[in-house]
N, C-alpha and C positions, 0 to 999 in steps of 0.2 A: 558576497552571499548570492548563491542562486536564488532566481524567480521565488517568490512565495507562493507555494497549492492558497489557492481562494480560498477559503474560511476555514485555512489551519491555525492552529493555536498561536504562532508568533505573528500570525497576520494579522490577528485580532487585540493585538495587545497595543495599546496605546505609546509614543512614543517615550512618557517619562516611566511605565514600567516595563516596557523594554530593556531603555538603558539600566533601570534598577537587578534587573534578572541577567543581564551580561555585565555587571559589577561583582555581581556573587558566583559568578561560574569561570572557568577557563576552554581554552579550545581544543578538543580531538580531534587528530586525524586517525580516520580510516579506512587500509585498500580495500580492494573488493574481495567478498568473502568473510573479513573479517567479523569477529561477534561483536558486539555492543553486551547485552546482553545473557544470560544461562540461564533457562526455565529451573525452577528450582532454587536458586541461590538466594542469599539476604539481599532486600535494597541496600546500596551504600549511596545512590546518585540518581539521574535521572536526564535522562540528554535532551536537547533540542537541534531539530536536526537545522542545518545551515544550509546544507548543501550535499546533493546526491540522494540517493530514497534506498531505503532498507527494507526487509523483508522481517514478520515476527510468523513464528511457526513455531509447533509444538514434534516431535519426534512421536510416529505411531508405536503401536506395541508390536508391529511384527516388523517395524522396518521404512524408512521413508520417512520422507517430511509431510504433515498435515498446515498447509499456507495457511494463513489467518489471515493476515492483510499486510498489505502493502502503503508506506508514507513514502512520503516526498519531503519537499525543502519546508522548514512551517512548522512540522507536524514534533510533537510534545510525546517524549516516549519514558516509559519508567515510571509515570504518575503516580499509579492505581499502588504497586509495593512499596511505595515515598510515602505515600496516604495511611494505607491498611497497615503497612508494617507488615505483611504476610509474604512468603517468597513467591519469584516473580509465578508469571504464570504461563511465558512462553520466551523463548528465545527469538532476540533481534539480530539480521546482519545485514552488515552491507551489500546492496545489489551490483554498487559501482562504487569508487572512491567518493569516500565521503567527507563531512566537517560535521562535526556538530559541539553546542553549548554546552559542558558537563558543570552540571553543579550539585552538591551534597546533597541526601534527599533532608538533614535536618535546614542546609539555607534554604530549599526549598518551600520547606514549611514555614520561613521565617518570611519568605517573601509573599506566599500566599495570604497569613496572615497580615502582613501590612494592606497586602489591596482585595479587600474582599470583592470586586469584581471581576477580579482572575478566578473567584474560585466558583461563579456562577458561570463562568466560560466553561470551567472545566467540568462541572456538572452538565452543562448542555451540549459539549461531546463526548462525555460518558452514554448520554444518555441517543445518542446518533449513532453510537458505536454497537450499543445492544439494541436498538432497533434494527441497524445494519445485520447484525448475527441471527437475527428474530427471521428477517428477512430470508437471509441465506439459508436456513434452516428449513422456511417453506420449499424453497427453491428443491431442494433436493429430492424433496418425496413428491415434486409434482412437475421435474423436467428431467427426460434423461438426458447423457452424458451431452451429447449434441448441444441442446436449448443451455445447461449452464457453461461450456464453454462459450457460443455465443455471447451469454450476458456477460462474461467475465473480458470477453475482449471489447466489449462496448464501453463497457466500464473502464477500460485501459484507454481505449479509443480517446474516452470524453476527457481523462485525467492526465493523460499522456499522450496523446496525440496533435503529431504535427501537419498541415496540410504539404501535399504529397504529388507533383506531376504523373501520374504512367507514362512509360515510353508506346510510341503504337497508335493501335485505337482504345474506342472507350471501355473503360474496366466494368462501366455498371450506372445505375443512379446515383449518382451524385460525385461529389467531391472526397478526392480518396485523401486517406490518411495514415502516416505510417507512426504507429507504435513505439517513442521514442526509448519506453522502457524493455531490456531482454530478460526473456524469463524464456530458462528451457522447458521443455515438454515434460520433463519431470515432476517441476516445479509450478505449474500450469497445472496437469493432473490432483495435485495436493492440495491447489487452491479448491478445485469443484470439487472434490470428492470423489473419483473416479481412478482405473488403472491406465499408466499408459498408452497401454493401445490403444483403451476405450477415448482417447484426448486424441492420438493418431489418426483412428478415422474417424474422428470428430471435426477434425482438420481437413481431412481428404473432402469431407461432404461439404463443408462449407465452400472449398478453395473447388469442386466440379459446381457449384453455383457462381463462378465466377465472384462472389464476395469476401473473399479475401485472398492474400498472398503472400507465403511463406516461404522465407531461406531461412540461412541458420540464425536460431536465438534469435529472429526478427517478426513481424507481421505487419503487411500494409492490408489496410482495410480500405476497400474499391467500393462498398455499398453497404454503409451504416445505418441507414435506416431501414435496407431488409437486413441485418440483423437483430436490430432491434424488434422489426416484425415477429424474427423468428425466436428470441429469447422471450417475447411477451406470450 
């Protein structure tokens, strides 16, 4: 099992309902790209991811992905259609090869019910998640395209980031870090809200600030805390 993300859902579960919730499930493998999920479809399951982090996004209406967010190793995906009974509400895939726990969404509910502190877990990052979207939502109508890519690779930074030598001289304030998760410029665009170009020279102006650095599908960030400056 990869690393646990810090206070994702399998991190947080205790060791005898850990073992209880990998009794009642079996293991997926998935390459990259592959779907977990299909916005729209009935619940039948509900995964936990073990290893590798996936993407959940909804399909716009002229074209393109709109990114929702991004899990890691931890994180509890399928909940919300297990719970409501309602079809999903966005499509999940693999970023990289993955593993994850699949179990039925009725043993789900079977196991929720035996431990009712799982399901105060799952209340309190339901409720992370829509203040997360709460957030993003300000974001949009009060940074342009610049400031929320910024925040979004700070946010990649702090959740996926590994520290980083440059070759050379100094990149900038601080300690660099490179971006272990790849996400193209496509898919980066989809997350802010914005068109590719507008993510293009949103890149260019960061990367002529000497704070960050880009090859393909990659980003080393050379000065985190001015972008942080600059996404606040």
């Amino acid at each position: 099992m990869s690393a646990l993300e810090p206070g994702s859902f399998l991190a947080e579960l205790t060791a005898a309902e850990r073992d209880d919730l990998e009794a009642r499930g079996r293991i997926r493998e998935f390459d990259r790209g592959e779907t977990l999920f299909v916005e729209g479809e009935q619940s039948a399951w509900v995964a936990v991811l073990l290893k590798g982090r996936v993407k959940a996004f909804s399909y716009r209406e002229h074209g393109g992905e709109a990114l929702l967010a991004v899990r890691g190793a931890g994180a509890l995906l399928g909940e919300v259609a297990a719970i409501d009974g309602l079809p999903r509400s966005a499509t999940v895939a693999a970023l990289e090869p993955a593993r994850a726990l699949a179990v039925t969404a009725d043993e789900f509910m079977a196991f929720l019910q035996a431990h009712g502190r799982v399901s105060i877990l799952i209340m309190r990052m339901l409720c992370q998640r829509w203040r997360d979207a709460d957030r993003k939502r300000v974001e949009f109508g009060m940074f342009d395209a610049t400031g929320r890519v910024a925040q979004r690779l700070v946010e990649l930074a702090e959740r996926f980031g590994v520290p980083y030598e440059p070759r050379g001289a100094d990149k900038g304030g601080g300690r660099s870090v490179r971006i272990t998760l790849s996400l193209s410029q496509e898919e980066l665009a989809g997350w802010v809200g914005a068109s590719r170009e507008a993510v293009s020279k949103a890149l260019r102006t960061l990367r002529r600030h000497g704070w960050i650095e880009t090859g393909r599908r990659s980003v080393i960030v050379h000065d985190l805390e001015a972008l942080r400056r600059h996404a606040r």
